[in-house]
N, C-alpha and C positions, 0 to 999 in steps of 0.2 A: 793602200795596204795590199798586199800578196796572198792570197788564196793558199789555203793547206795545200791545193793537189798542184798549185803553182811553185811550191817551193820544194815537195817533193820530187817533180819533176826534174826544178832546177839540180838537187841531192844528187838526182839518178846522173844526170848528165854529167855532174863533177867527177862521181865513185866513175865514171865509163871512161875519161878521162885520164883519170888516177890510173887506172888499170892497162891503157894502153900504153901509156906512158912507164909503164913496169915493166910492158910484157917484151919480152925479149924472143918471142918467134912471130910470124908474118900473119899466122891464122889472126880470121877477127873471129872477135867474140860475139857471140850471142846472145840475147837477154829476154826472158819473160819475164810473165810477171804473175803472182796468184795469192789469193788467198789465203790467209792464213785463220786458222780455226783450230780448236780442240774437237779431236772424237774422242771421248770417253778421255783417258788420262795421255793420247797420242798427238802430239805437236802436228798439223798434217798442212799441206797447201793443197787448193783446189784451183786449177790453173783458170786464168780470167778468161784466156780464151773460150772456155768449155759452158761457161757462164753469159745465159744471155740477160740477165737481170739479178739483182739481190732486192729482197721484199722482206718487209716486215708483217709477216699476215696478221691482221687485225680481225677479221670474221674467217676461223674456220667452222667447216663446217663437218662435224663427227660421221663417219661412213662405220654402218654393222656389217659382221662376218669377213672383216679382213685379217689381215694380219696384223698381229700386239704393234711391229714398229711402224706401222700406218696411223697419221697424226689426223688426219682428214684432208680434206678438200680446200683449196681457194681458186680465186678466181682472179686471172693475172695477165691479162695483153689480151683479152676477147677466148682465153684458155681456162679450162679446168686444169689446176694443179695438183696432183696426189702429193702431200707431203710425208715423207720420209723420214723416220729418224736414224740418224745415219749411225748412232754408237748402237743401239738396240738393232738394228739388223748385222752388223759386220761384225760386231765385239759381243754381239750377245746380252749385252747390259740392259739392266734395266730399264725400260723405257720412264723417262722421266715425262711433266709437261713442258714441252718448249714451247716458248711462247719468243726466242729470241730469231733472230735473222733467218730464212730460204733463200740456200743458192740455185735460185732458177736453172735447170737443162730440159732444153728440148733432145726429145730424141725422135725416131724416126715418124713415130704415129701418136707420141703421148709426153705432153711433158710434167715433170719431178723438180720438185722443190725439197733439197737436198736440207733437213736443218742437224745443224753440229751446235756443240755445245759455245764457248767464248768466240766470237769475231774477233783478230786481232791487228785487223787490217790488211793491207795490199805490202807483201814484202817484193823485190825486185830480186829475179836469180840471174847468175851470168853463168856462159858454158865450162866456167873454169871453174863453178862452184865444188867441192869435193865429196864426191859420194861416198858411202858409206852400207854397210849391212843392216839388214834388218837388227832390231833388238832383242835380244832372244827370250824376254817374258813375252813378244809379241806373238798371237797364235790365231787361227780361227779361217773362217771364211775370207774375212776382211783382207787379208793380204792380197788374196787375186786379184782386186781391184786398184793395189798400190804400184803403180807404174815404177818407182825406185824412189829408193833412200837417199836423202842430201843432208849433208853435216852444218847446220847452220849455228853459228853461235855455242860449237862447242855439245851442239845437241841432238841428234836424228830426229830426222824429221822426213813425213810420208807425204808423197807427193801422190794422192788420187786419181784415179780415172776415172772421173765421174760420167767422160761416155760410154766408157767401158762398163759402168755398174749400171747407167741408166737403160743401154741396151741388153744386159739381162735382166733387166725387171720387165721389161716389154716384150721379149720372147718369152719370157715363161721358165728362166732358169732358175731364177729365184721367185718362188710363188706367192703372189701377192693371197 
């Protein structure tokens, strides 16, 4: 029997395939791959690259006098983890209790366990994917962190820099 991430694989190779076999200029294409998750009500990718583990924390641990989107502490590769809620710091939103998936980033001196709301698994982007504008109810802090907009399925969708947000949580631009 074939393995989820064996068939997906195979998926990817075929759609690469397809594509080439379309494309009618010499450039090849490129392909990542990322995350797909909700923050707050925003369709977003978090690239796998940037990601050195995804964890289900099972003991956090509550940390006083931080800031409302500080979820607490785990403990994850011989690492303290500061978990993050990623709609309550960028969107402002209520902090809810997550209790679902950390996307692990190390940054330079401290690593962040990124939690967003629904996982919706690993989508595959190609360089021909079609970008798009911000949505214009979108607003807030949260956008300096969005590397760009890709139209996927008809839909915008934010594509994250989560080294980018994790190294101003660790300088001090965003205050814990």
């Amino acid at each position: 029997m074939v393995s989820p991430y064996e068939l997906l694989a195979g998926l990817a190779l075929l759609r690469e395939k397809k594509r080439r076999s379309h494309q009618h200029h010499t450039q090849d294409l490129q392909e990542w791959s990322g995350f797909q998750v909700h923050i707050g009500d925003l369709v977003c990718l978090i690239p796998c690259d940037q990601v050195e583990e995804v964890v289900t924390p099972a003991s956090v641990a509550a940390v006083r006098g931080v800031a409302s989107w500080i979820n607490g502490v785990i403990y994850c590769r011989a690492q303290l983890v500061t978990l993050v809620d990623v709609a309550a710091l960028l969107l402002g939103k209520e902090r809810v209790s997550s209790t679902g998936r950390a996307f692990v980033v190390r940054g330079a001196r401290e690593w962040f366990g990124l939690q967003t709301g629904s996982f919706e698994g690993v989508r595959h982007i190609w360089s021909d994917t079609p970008v798009c504008a911000a949505p214009h109810l979108v607003k807030g802090k949260g956008l300096h962190y969005i590397r760009q907009w890709l139209l996927l399925d008809d839909q915008p969708v934010a594509v994250v820099d989560a080294l980018k947000l994790v190294s101003a949580l660790e300088s001090g631009e965003i205050a814990v």
